[in-house]
N, C-alpha and C positions, 0 to 999 in steps of 0.2 A: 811515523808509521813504519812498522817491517815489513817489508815485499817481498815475496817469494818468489824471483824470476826465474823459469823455468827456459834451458836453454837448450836448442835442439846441437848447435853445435856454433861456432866461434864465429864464422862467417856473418851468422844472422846478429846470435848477439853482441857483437863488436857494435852494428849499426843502432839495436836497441839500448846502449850502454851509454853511447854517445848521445843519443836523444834523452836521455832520462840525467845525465850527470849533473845538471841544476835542481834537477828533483829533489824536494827535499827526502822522500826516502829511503830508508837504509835498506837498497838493496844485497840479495844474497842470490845468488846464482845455484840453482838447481838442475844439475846435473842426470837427468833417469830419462834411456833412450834406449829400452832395451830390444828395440826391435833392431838396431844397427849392427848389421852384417857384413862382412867376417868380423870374427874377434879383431881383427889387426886394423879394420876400418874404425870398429870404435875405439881404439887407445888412440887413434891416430886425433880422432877429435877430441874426448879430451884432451890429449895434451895441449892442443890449441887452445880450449875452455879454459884448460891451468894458466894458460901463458897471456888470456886480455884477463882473466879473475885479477891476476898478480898485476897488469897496467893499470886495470882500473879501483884498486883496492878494495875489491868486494870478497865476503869470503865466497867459498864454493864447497856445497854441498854436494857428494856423488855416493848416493845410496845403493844398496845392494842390488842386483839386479842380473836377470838371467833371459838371452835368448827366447829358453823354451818358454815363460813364463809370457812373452809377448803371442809367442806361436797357441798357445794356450790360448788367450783371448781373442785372436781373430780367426780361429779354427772353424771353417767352414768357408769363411771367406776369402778363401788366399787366393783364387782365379779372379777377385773381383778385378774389375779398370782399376785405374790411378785414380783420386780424388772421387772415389766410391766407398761402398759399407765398410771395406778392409783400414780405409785410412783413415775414415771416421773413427771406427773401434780402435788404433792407433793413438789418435788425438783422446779419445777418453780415457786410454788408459793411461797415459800418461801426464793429463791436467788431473787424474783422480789420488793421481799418485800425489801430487805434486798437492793438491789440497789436503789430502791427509795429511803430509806433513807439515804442510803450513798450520794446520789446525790443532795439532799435537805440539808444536815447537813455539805457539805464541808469536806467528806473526799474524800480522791484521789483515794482508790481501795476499792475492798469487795473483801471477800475468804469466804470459809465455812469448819468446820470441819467435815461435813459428811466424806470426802477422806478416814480419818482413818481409815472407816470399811471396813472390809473383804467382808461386805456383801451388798456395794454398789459398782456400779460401778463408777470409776472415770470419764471415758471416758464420760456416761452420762451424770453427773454433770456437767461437765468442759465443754460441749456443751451449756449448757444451761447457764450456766451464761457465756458465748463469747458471746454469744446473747443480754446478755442484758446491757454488756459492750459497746456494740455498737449503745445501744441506750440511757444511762446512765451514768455510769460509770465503770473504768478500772477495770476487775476481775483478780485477779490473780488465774491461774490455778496450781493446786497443786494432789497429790496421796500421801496423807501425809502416805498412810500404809504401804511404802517403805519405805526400810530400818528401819527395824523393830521399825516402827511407830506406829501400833498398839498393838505390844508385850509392846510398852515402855509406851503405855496410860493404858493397863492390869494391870503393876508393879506398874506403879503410881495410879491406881485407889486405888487398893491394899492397900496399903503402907498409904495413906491418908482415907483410909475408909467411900470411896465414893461410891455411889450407881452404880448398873451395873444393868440394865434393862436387860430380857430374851427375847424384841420386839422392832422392830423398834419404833415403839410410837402410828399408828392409831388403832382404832378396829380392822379393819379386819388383820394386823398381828398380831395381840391379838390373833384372832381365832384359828389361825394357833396354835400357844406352846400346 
């Protein structure tokens, strides 16, 4: 099976990469985060993204992708809280992304390693892409922060001297630190 892991940035998926490497899946790593703000915050994660792709031999997909086009879909909701409407439409736009190209490219499923954080909820995520497995393709649902799945993405971030952001990625939890 092809999987289309969807990767919010290195930190998380380091830990998901690690959990999945007996998998038999041929995972690919998908790259589209375009609500991460400044420009120089997002090169900064990918290159981390380039640098576990290349450890753990998966290739890495990083699709075209623009600021304004995320500011576009959550447009009205920018005051929202943290893990409110804004981060929900966030999470959709970016699993919908992420299915369309699974669904055009010939792989079988998509995941995302959002799960891993503490400070998302799975439950939402994993709503949202059954969603759009039903009009695309097969999502597998995951809460990769079990069993100590985010302690184990912590160690490895660690350990490999990977970046660890203090913000989910758009401006306004920027605001917030």
């Amino acid at each position: 099976m092809k999987l289309l892991l969807h990767a919010c940035c290195a930190s998380c998926a380091v830990g998901v990469l690690e959990k999945l490497k007996y998998h038999p899946a041929k995972i690919t790593l998908f790259f589209y985060n375009p609500n991460i703000h400044p420009k120089k915050e997002f090169e900064r994660r990918l290159e981390d993204v380039r640098k576990i792709a290349k450890l753990y031999s998966v290739p890495l997909i990083v699709p075209e992708q623009t600021e304004s086009e995320w500011h576009s879909y959550i447009k009205g909701f920018e005051h929202e809280p943290e893990k409110g409407k804004r981060c929900q439409l966030c999470f959709e736009l970016r699993l919908k992304k992420t299915a369309d190209y699974a669904k055009k490219h010939g792989f079988q499923a998509f995941a995302t390693t959002l799960t891993i954080s503490p400070h998302k909820s799975a439950e939402m995520i994993n709503k949202i892409g059954k969603r759009y497995q039903d009009q695309l393709v097969k999502y597998i649902s995951s809460d990769f922060k079990k069993y100590k799945g985010y302690e184990l993405s912590v160690a490895l971030s660690k350990q490999l001297n990977l970046y660890r952001q203090n913000y989910c990625g758009c401006v306004y939890s920027k605001k917030i630190i």
